[in-house]
C-alpha positions as CSV (number, residue, x, y, z in Angstrom):
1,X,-55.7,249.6,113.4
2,X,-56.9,249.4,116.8
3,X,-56.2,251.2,119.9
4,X,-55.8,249.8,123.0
5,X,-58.0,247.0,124.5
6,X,-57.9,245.2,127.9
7,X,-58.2,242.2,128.4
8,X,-58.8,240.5,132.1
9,X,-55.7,238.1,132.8
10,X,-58.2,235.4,133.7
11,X,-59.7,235.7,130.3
12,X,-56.3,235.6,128.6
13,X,-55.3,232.6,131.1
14,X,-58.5,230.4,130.0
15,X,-58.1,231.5,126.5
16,X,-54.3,229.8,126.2
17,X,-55.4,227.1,127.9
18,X,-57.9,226.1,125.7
19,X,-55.3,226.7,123.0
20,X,-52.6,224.7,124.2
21,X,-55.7,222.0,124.6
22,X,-56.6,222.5,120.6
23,X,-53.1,222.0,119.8
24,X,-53.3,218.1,121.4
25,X,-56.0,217.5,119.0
26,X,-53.4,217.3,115.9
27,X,-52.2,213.9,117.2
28,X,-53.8,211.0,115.0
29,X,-55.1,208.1,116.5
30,X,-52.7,205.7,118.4
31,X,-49.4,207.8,118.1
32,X,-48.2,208.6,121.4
33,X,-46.8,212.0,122.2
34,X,-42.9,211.7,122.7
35,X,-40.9,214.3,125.0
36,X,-38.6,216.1,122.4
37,X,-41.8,216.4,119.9
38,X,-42.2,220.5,118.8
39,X,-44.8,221.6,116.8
40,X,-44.1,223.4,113.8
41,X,-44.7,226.7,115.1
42,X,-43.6,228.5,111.6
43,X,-46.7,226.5,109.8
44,X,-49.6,226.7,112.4
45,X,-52.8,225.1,111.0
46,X,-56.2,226.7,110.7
47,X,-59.4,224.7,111.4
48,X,-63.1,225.8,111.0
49,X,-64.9,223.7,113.4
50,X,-68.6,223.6,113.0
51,X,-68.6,225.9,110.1
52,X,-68.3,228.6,112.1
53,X,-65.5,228.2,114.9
54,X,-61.5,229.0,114.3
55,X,-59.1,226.6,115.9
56,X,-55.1,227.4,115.4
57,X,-52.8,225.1,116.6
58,X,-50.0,225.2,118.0
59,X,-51.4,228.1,120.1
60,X,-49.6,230.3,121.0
61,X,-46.9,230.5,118.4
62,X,-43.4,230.7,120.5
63,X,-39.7,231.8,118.9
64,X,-36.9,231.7,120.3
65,X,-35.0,234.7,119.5
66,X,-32.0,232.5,118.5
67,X,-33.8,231.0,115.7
68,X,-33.5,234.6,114.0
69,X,-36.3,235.9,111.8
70,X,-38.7,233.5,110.9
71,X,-41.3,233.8,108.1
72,X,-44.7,232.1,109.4
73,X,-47.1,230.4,107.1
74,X,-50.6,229.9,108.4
75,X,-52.4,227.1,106.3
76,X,-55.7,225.7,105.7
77,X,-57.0,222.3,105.1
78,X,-56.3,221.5,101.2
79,X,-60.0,220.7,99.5
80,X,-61.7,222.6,102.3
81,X,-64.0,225.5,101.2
82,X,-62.3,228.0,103.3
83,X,-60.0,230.9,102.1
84,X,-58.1,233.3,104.0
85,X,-59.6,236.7,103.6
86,X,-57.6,237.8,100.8
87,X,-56.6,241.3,102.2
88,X,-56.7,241.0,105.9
89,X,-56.2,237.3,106.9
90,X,-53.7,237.7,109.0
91,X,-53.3,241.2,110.5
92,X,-51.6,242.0,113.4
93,X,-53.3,243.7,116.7
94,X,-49.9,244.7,118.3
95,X,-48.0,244.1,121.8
96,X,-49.1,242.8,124.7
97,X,-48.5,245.5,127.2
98,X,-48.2,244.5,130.9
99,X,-46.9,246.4,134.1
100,X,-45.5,243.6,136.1
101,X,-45.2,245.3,139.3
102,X,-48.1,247.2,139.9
103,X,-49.7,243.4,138.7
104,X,-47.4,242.1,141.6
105,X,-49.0,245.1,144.4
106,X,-52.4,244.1,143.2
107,X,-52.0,240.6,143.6
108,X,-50.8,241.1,147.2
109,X,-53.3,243.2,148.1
110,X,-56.3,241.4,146.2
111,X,-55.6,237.2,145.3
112,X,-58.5,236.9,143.3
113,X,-57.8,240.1,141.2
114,X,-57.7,239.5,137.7
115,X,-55.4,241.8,135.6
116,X,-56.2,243.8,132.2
117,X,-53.6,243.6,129.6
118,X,-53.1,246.4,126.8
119,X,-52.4,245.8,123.3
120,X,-50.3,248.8,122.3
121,X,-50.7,249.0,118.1
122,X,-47.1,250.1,118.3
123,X,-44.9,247.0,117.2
124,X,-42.2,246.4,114.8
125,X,-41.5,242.6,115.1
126,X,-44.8,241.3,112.5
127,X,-44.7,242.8,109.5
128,X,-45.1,242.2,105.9
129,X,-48.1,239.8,105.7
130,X,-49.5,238.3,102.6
131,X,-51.6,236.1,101.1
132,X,-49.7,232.8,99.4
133,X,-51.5,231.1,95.9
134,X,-54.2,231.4,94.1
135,X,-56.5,229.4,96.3
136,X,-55.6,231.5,99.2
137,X,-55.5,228.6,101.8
138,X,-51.7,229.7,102.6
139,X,-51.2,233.5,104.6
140,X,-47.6,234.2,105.7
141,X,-45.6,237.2,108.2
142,X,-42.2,237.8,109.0
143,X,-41.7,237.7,112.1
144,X,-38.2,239.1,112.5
145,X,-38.1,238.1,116.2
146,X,-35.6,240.2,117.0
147,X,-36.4,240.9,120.6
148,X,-39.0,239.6,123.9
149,X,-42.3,239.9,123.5
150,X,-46.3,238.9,123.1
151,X,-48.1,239.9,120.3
152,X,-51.7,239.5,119.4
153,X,-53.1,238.8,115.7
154,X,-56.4,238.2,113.8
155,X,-57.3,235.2,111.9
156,X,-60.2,236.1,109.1
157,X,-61.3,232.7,106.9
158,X,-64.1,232.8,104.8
159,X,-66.5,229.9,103.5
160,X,-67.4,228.6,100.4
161,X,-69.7,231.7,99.8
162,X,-67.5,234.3,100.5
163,X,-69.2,234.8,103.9
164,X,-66.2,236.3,106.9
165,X,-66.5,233.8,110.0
166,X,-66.1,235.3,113.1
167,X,-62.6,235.7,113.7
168,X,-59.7,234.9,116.3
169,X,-57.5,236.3,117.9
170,X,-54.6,234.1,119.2
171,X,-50.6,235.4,120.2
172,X,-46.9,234.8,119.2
173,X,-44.5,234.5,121.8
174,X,-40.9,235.7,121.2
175,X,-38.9,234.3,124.2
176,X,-34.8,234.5,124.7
C-alpha cells in the first residue's frame, strides 16, 4: 500500500481531460452521440494502445450514491493477448484528499497556483477485488458507494508474454 502522494491540480485537471476525451473514442463510425446516452460506468473497458499504452473509458467512473453498492467489472478486449495481472489488476490507491479552503486562499492570493492533492490509503468504499475467469480478461470491486468521494486505482495488464505494461492510474467518483 502506498502512503501519500501529491499530485499538482493541473496535472490531475489534464489527466481527466484526456480521459473524458478517450472515453468519445468508444463511439463507432457514423452513430451520433444522443443527450440522455450514459456510459456503462459498472463495465469500464480497458485498451492497450500501441502495445504499451492503457486507455479506460468511461474515465472517471461516477456513482451516484442512490444507485447503492455497485460491483464494477473492468474488461478487456475478447481475443486480445492481454490479461489482467492475476493478483493485483485492479488495486485500489485510496481517497483523494483535498482542503478546499486553504485551495480557495491560495487561489486568491496566487491565480496561476496549481494545487497538490493527497491520496490518503485510508478508504472503505473499494473493497473486495478479484479476478473473473480463467482467461483473466474480466477484474471486478465492490464499490459499496455508500458516501461522497474520489478515489484513485491502478490498472496492471499484461501481454501475451507475461510482460506487466506500465500501469494507470485513473479515479471513481461517488457523487450524491
Amino acid at each position: 500500500m502506498m502512503g501519500s502522494r501529491r499530485v499538482g491540480l493541473q496535472a490531475l485537471t489534464v489527466l481527466m481531460s484526456l480521459g473524458l476525451l478517450g472515453g468519445c473514442s468508444v463511439m463507432h463510425h457514423g452513430e451520433r452521440p444522443t443527450p440522455n446516452t450514459v456510459p456503462d460506468t459498472a463495465r469500464p473497458q480497458v485498451a492497450v494502445i500501441d502495445g504499451k499504452y492503457l486507455v479506460v473509458s468511461p474515465e472517471p467512473l461516477l456513482f451516484r450514491l442512490r444507485q447503492g453498492p455497485v460491483r464494477i467489472f473492468w474488461q478487456l478486449p475478447p481475443g486480445s493477448p492481454y490479461t489482467f495481472d492475476a493478483e493485483q489488476g485492479i488495486t485500489i490507491d485510496g481517497e483523494i484528499v483535498r482542503d478546499d479552503k486553504l485551495d480557495a486562499a491560495r487561489a486568491r492570493r496566487d491565480p496561476g497556483a496549481s494545487f497538490n492533492v493527497t491520496i490518503s490509503p485510508k478508504q472503505d468504499q473499494l473493497r473486495e477485488c478479484r479476478v473473473e475467469g480463467k482467461d483473466r480478461k474480466e477484474f471486478s470491486c465492490l464499490n459499496a458507494n455508500a458516501r461522497p468521494g474520489r478515489f484513485v486505482y491502478t490498472i496492471r495488464v499484461r501481454d501475451g508474454e507475461g510482460k506487466l505494461l506500465p500501469p494507470l492510474d485513473p479515479t471513481v467518483m461517488d457523487i450524491e
